[in-house]
N, CA, C and O of each residue as an XYZ file, in Angstrom:
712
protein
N      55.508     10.080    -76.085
C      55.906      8.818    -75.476
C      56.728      7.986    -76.460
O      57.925      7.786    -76.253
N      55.981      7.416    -77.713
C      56.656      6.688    -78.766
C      58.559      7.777    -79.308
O      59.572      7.224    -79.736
N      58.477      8.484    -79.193
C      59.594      9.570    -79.102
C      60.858      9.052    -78.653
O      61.919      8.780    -79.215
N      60.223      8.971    -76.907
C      60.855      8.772    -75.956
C      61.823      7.278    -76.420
O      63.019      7.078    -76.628
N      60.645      6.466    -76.438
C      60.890      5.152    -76.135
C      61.931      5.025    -77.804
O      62.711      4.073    -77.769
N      61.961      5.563    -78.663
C      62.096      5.047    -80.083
C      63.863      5.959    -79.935
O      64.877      5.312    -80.199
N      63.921      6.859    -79.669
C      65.241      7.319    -79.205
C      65.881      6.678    -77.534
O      66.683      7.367    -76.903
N      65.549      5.748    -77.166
C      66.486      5.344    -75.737
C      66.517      4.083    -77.061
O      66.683      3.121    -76.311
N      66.483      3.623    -78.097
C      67.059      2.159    -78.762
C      68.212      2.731    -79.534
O      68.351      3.732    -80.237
N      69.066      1.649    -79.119
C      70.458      1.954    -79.759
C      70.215      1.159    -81.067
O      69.605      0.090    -81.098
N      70.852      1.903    -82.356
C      71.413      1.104    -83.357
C      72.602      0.387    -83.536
O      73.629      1.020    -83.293
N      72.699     -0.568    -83.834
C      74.009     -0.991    -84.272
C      74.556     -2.249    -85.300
O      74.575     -3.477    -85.378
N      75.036     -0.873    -86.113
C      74.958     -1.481    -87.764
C      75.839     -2.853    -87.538
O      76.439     -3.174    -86.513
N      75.749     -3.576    -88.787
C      76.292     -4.955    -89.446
C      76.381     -5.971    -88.048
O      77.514     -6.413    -87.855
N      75.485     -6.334    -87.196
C      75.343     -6.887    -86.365
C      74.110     -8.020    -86.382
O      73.127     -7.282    -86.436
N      73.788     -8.885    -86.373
C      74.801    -10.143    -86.414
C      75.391    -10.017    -87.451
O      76.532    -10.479    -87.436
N      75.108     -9.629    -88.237
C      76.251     -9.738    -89.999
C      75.981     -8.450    -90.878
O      75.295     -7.471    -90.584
N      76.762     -8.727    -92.136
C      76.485     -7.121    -92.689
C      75.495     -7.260    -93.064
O      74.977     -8.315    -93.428
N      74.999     -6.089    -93.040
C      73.668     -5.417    -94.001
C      72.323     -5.114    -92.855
O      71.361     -4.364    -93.020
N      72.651     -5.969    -91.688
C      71.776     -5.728    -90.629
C      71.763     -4.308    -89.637
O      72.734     -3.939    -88.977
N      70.957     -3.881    -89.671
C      70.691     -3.005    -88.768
C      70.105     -3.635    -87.445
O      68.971     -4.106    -87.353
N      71.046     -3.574    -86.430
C      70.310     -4.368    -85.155
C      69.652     -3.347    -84.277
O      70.284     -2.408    -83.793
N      68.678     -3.497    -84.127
C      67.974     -2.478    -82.724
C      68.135     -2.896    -81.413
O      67.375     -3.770    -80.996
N      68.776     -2.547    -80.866
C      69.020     -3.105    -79.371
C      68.614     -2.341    -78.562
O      68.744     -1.117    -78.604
N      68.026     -3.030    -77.660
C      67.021     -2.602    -76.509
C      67.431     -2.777    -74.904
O      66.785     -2.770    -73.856
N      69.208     -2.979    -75.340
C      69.300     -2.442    -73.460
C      69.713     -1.276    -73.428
O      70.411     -1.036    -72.442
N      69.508     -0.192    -74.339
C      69.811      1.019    -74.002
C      68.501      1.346    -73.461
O      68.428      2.278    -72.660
N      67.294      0.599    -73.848
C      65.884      1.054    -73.440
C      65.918      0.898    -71.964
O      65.641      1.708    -71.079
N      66.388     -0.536    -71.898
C      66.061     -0.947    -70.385
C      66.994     -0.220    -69.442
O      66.682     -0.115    -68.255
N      68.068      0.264    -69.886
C      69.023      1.295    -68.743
C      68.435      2.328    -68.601
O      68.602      2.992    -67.578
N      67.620      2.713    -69.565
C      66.768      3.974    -69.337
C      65.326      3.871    -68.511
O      64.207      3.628    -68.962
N      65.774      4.161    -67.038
C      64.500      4.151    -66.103
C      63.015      4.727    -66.826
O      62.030      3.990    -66.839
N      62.974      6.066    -67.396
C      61.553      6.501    -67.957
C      61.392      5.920    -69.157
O      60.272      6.193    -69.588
N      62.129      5.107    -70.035
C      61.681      4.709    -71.303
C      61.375      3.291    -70.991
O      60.934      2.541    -71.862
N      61.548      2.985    -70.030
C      61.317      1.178    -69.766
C      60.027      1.563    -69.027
O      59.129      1.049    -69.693
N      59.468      2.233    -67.948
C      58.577      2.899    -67.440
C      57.388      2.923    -68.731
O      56.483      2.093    -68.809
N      57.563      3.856    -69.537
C      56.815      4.045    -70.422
C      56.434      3.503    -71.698
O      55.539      3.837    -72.475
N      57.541      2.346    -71.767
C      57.201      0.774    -72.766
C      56.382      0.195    -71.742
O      55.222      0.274    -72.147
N      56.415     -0.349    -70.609
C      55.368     -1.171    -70.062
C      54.476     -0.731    -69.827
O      53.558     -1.547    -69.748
N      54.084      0.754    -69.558
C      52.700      1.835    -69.000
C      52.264      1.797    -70.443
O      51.041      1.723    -70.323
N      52.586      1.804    -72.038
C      52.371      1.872    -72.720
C      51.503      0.448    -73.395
O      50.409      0.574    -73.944
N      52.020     -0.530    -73.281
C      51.342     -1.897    -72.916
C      50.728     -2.211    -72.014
O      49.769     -2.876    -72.406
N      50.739     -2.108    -71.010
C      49.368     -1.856    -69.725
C      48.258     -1.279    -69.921
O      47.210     -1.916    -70.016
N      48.321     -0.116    -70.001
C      47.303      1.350    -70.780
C      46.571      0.446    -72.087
O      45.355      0.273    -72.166
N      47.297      0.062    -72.804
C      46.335     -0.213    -74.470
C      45.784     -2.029    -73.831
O      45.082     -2.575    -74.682
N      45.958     -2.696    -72.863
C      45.561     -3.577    -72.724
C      44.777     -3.997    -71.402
O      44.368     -5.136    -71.181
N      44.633     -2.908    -70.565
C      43.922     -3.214    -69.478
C      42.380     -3.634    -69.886
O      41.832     -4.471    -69.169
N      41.617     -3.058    -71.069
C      40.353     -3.314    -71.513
C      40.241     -3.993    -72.186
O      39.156     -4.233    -72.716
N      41.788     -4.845    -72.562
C      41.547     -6.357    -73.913
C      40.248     -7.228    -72.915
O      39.814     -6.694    -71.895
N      39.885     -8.214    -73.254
C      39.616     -9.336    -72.550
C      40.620    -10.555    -72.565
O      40.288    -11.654    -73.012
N      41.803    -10.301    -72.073
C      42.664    -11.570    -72.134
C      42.837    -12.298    -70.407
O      42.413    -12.085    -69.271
N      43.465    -12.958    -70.907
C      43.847    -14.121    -69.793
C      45.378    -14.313    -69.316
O      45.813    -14.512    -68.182
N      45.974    -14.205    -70.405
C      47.068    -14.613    -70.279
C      48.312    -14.015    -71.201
O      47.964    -14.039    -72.381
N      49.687    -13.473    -71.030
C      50.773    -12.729    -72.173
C      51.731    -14.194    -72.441
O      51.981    -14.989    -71.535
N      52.014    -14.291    -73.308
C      52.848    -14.694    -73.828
C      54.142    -14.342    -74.328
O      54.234    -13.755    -75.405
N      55.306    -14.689    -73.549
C      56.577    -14.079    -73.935
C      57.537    -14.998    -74.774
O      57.793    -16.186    -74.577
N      58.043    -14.100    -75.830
C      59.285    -14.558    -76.806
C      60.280    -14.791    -76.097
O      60.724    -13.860    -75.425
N      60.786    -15.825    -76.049
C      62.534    -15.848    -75.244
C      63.414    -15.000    -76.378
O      63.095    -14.857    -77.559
N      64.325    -14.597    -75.875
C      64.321    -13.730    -74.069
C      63.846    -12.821    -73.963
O      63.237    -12.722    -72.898
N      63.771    -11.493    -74.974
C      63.532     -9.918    -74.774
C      62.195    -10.395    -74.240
O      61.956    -10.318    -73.035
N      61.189    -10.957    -75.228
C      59.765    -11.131    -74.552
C      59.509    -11.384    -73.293
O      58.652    -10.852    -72.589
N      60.229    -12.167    -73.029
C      59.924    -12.598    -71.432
C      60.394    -11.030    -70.303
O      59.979    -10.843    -69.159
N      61.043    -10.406    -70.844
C      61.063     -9.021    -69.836
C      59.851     -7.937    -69.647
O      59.599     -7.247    -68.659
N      59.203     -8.004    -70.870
C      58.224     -7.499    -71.282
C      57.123     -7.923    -70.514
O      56.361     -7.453    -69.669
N      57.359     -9.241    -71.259
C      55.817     -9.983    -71.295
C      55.512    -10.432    -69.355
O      54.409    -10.436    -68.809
N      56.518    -10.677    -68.858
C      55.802    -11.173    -67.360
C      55.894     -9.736    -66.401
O      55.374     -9.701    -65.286
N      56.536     -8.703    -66.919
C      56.171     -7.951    -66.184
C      54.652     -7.277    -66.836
O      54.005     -6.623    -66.018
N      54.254     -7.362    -67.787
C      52.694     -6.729    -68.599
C      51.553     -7.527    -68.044
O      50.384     -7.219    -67.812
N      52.324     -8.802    -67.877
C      50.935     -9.780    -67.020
C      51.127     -9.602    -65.468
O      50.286     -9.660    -64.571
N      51.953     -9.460    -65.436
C      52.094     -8.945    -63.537
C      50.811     -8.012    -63.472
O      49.826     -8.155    -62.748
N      51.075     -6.993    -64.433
C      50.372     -5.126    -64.017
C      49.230     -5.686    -64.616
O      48.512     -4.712    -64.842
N      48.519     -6.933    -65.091
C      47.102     -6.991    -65.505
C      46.453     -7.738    -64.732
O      45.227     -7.729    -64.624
N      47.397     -8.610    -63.990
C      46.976     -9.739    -63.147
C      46.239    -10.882    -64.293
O      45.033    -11.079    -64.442
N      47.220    -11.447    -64.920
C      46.942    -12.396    -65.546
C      48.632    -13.308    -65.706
O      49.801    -13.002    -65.472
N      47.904    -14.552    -66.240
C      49.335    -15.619    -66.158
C      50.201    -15.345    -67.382
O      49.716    -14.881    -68.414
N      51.613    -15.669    -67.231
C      52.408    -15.306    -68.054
C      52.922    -16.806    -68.579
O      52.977    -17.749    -67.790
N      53.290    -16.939    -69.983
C      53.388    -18.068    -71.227
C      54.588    -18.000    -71.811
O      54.634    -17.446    -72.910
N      56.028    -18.627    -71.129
C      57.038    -18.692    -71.726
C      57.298    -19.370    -73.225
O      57.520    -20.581    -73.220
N      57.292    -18.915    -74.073
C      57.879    -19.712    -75.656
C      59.167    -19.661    -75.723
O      59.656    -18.583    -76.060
N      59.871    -20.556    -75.489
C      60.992    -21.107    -75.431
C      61.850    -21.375    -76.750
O      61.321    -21.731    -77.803
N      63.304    -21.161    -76.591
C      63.824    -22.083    -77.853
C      63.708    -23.174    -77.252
O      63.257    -23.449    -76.140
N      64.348    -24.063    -78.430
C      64.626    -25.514    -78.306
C      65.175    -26.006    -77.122
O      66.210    -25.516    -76.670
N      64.487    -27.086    -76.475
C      65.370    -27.744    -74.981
C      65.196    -26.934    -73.637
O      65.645    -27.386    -72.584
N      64.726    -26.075    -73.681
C      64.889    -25.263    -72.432
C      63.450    -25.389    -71.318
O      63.189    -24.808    -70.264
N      62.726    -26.410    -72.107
C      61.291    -26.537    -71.012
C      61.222    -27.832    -70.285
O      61.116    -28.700    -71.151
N      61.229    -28.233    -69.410
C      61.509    -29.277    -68.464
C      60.085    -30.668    -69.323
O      60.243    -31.799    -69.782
N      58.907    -29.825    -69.176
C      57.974    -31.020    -69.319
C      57.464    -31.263    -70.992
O      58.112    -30.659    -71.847
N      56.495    -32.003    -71.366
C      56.107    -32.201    -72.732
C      56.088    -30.732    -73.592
O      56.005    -29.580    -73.166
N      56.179    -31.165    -74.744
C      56.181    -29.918    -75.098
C      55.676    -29.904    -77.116
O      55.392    -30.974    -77.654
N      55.664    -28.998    -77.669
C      55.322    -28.720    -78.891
C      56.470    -27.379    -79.173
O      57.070    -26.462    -78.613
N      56.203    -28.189    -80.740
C      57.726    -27.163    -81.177
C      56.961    -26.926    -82.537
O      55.967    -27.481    -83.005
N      58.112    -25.477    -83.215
C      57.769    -25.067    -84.294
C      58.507    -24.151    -85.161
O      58.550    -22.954    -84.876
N      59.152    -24.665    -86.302
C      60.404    -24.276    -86.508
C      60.100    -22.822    -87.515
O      58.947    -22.775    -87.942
N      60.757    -21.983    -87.808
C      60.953    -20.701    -88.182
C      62.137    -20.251    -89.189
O      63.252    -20.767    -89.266
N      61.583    -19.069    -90.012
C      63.157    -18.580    -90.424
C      63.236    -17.300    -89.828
O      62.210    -16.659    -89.600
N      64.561    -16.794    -89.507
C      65.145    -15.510    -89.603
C      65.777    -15.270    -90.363
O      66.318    -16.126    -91.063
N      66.001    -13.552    -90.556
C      66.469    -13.028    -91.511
C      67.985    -13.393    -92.134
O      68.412    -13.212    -93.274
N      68.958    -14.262    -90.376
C      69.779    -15.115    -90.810
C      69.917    -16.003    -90.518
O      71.054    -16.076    -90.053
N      69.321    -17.096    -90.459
C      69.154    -18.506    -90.312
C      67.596    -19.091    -90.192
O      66.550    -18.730    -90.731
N      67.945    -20.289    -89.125
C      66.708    -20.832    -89.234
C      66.767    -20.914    -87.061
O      67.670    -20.623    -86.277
N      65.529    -21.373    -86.867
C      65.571    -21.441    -85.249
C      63.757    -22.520    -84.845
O      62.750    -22.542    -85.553
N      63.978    -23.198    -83.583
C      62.907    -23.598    -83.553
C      62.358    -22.690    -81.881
O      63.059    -22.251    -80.969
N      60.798    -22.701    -82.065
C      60.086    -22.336    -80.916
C      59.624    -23.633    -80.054
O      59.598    -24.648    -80.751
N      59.188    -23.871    -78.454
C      58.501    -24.747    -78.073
C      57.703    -24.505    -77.122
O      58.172    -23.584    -76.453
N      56.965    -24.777    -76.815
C      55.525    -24.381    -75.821
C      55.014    -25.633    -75.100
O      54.699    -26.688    -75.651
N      54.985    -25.426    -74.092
C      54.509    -26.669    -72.774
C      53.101    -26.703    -73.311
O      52.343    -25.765    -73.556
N      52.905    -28.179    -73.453
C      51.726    -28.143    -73.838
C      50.488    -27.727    -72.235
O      49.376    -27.275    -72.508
N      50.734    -27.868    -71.271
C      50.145    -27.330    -70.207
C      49.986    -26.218    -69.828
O      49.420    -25.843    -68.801
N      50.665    -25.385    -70.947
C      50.554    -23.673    -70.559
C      49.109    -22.985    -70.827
O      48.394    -22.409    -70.007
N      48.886    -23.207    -72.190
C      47.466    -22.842    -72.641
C      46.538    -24.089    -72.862
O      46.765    -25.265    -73.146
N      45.401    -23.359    -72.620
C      44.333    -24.219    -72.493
C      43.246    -23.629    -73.895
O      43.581    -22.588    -74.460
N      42.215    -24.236    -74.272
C      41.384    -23.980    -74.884
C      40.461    -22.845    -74.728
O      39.542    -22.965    -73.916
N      40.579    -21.847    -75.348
C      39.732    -20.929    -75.530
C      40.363    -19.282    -74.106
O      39.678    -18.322    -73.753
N      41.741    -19.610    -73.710
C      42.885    -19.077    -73.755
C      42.851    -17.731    -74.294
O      43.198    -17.723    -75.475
N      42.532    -16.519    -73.800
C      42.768    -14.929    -74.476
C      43.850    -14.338    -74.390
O      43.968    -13.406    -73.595
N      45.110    -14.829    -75.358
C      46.879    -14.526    -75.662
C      46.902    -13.141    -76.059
O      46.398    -12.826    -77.137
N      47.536    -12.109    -75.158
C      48.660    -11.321    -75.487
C      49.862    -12.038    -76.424
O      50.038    -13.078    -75.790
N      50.660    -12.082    -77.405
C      51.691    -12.529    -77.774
C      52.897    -10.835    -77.817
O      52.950     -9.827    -78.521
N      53.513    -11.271    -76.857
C      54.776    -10.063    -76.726
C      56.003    -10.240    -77.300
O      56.473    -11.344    -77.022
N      56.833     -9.430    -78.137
C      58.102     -9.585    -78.200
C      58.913     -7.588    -78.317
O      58.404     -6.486    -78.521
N      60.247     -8.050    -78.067
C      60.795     -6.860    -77.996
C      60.705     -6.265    -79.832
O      60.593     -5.066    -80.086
N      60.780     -7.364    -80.958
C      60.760     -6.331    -82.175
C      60.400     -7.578    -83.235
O      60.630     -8.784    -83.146
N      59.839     -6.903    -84.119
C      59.491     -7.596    -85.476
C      59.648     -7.195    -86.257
O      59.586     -5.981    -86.450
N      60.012     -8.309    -87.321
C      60.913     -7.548    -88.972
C      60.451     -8.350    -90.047
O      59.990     -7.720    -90.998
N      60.467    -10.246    -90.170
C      59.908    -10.175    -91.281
C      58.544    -11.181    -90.721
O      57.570    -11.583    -91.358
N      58.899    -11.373    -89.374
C      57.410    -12.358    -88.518
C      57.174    -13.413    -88.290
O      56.251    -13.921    -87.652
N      58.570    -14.096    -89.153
C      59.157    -15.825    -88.880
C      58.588    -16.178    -87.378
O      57.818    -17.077    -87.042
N      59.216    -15.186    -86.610
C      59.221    -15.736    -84.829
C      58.045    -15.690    -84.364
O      57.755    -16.574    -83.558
N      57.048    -14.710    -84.696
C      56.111    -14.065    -84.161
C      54.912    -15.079    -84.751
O      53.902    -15.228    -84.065
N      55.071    -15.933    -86.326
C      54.208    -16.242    -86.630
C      54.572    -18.049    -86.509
O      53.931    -18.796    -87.249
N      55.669    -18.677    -85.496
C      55.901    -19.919    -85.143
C      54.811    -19.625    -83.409
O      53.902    -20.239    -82.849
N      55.469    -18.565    -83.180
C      54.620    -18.950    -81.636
C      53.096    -18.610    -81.786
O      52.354    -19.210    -81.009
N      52.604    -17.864    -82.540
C      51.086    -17.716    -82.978
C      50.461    -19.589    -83.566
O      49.475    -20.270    -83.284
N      51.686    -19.792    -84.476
C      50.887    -21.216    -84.455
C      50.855    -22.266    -83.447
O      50.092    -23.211    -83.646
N      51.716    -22.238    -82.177
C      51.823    -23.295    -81.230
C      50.476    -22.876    -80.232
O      49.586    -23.577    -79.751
N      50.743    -21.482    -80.159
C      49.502    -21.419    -79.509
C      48.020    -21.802    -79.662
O      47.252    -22.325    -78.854
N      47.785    -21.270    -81.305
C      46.447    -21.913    -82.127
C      46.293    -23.387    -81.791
O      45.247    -23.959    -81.483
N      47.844    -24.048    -81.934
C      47.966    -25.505    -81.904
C      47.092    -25.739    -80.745
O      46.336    -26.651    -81.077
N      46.781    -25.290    -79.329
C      46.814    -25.896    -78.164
C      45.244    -25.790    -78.178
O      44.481    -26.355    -77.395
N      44.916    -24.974    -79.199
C      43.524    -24.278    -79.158
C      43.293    -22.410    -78.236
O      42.293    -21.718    -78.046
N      44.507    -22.252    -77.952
C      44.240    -20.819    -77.622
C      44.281    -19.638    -78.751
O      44.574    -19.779    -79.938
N      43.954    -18.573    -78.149
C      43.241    -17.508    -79.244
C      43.908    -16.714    -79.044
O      43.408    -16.084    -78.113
N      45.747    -15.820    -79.635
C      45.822    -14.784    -79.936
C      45.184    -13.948    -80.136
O      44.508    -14.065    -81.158
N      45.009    -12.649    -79.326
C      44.407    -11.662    -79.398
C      45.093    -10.547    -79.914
O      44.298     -9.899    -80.596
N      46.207    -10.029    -79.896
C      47.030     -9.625    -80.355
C      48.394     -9.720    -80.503
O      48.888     -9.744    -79.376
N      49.329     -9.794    -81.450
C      50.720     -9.583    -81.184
C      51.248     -7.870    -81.343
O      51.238     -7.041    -82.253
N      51.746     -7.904    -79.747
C      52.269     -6.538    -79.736
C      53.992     -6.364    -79.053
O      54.447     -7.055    -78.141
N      54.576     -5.479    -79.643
C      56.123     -5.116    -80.199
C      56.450     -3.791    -79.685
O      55.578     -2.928    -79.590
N      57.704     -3.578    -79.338
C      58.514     -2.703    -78.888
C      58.690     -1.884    -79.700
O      58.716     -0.700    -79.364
N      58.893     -2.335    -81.244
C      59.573     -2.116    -82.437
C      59.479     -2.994    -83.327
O      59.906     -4.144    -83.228
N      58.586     -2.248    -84.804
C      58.347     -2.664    -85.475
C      59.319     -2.284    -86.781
O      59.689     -1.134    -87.015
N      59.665     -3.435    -87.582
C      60.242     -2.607    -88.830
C      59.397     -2.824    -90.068
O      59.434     -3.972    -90.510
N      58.816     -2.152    -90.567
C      57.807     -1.974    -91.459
C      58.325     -2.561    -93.030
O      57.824     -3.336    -93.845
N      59.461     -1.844    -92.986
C      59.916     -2.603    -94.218
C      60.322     -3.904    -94.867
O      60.409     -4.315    -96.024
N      60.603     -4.545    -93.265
C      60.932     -6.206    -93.390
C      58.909     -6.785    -93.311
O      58.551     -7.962    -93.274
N      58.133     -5.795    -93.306
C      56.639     -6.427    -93.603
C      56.098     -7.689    -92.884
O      55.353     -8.512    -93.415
N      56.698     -7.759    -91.235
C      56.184     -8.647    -90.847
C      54.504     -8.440    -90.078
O      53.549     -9.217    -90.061
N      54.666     -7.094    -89.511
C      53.393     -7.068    -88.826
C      52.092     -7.270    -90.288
O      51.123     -7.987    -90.040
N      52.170     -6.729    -91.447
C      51.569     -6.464    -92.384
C      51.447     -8.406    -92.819
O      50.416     -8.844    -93.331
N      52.547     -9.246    -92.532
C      52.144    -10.842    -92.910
C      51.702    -11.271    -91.755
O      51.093    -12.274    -92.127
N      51.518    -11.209    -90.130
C      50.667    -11.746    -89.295
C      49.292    -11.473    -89.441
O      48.369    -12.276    -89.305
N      49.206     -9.826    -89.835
C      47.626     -9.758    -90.084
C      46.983    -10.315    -91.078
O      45.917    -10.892    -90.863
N      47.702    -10.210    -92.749
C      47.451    -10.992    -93.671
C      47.199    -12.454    -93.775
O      46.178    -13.118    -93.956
N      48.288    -12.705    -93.625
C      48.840    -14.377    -93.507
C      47.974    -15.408    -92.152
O      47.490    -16.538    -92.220
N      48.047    -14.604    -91.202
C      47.562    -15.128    -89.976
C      45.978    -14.565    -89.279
O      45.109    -15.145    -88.628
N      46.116    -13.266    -89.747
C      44.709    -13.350    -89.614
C      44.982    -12.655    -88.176
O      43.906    -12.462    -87.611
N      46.215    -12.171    -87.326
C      46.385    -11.864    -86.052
C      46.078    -10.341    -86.377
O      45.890    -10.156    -87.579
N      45.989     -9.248    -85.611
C      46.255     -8.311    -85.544
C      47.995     -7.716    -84.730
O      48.702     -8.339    -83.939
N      48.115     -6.934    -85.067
C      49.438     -6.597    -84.870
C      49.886     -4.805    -84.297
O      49.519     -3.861    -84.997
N      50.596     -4.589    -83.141
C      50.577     -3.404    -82.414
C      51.790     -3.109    -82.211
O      52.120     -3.613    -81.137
N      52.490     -2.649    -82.601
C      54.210     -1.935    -82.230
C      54.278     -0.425    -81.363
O      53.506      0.454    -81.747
N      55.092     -0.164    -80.333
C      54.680      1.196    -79.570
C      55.594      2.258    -80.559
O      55.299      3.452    -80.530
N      56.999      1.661    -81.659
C      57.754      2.562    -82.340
C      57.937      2.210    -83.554
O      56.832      1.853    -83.961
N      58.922      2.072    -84.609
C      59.015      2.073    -86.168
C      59.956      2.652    -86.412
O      60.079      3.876    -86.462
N      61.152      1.430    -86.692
C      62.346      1.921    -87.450
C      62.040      1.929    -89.308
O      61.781      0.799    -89.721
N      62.043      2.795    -90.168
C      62.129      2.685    -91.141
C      62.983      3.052    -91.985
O      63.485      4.173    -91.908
N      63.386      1.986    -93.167
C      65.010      2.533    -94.215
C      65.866      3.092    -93.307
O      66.416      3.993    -93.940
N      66.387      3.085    -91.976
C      67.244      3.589    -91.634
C      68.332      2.596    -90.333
O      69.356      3.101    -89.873
């Protein structure tokens, strides 16, 4: 399966800038059985979590993430960039590998004591992954796991959510040095 899914991602070097290796994931999603088997693959390892609710990264996350809470029957948790949520909200700013970016979360989305899926399409050094882990904590909800399309091991982010944050961390593939 991880095979499958880790060969339908296109590479494509010096993108946003040099030295980056970008993983892009609409070669995944044009691919009917590898998009099939990223979400059966997240369904399958989470039908026996005890959660409540997924939480999606804008944007890749949100493809992920509301179709994973569809197939569990649980509510889905947009994290937004900046400006894009109509009502009150909480924000939380981040670095990436090239720049800086902020997250924001309706404060009406999660509630206290809240069992979070946190989804995104990939993680590298965990800036993103570890702004929306804190908005959520903020509200009083409980990450249960953050889980990934694609992990890159060498940018050591899943290895600083578990450390640093104390989250556990699940990727279905693994680009490494390459």
């Amino acid at each position: 399966m991880n095979d499958t899914i880790r060969a339908s991602i296109r590479t494509i070097p010096d993108y946003p800038k040099a030295g980056i290796q970008f993983r892009d994931i609409t070669t995944l999603l044009a691919n009917p059985t590898a998009l099939r088997m990223t979400i059966d693959g997240f369904v399958h390892r989470y039908m026996q979590y005890d959660i409540n609710a997924v939480a999606g990264i804008e944007a890749r996350g949100f493809i992920f993430g509301a179709t994973i809470a569809y197939e569990l029957g649980v509510k889905f948790i947009p994290i937004r960039k900046s400006g894009k949520l109509p009502g009150e909200t909480i924000s939380q700013s981040y670095q990436l590998e090239y720049g800086e970016d902020n997250l924001e979360l309706d404060v009406d989305s999660v509630h206290a004591n809240d069992r979070i899926l946190l989804i995104d399409d990939l993680i590298a050094t965990g800036g993103t992954a570890e702004a929306a882990i804190k908005l959520i904590r903020q509200l009083k909800g409980t990450v249960v796991e953050s889980a990934f399309v694609v992990d890159l091991p060498d940018l050591g982010g899943c290895q600083h959510l578990e450390e640093k944050l104390n989250c556990p961390c699940f990727a279905l593939c693994e680009f490494e040095g390459d």
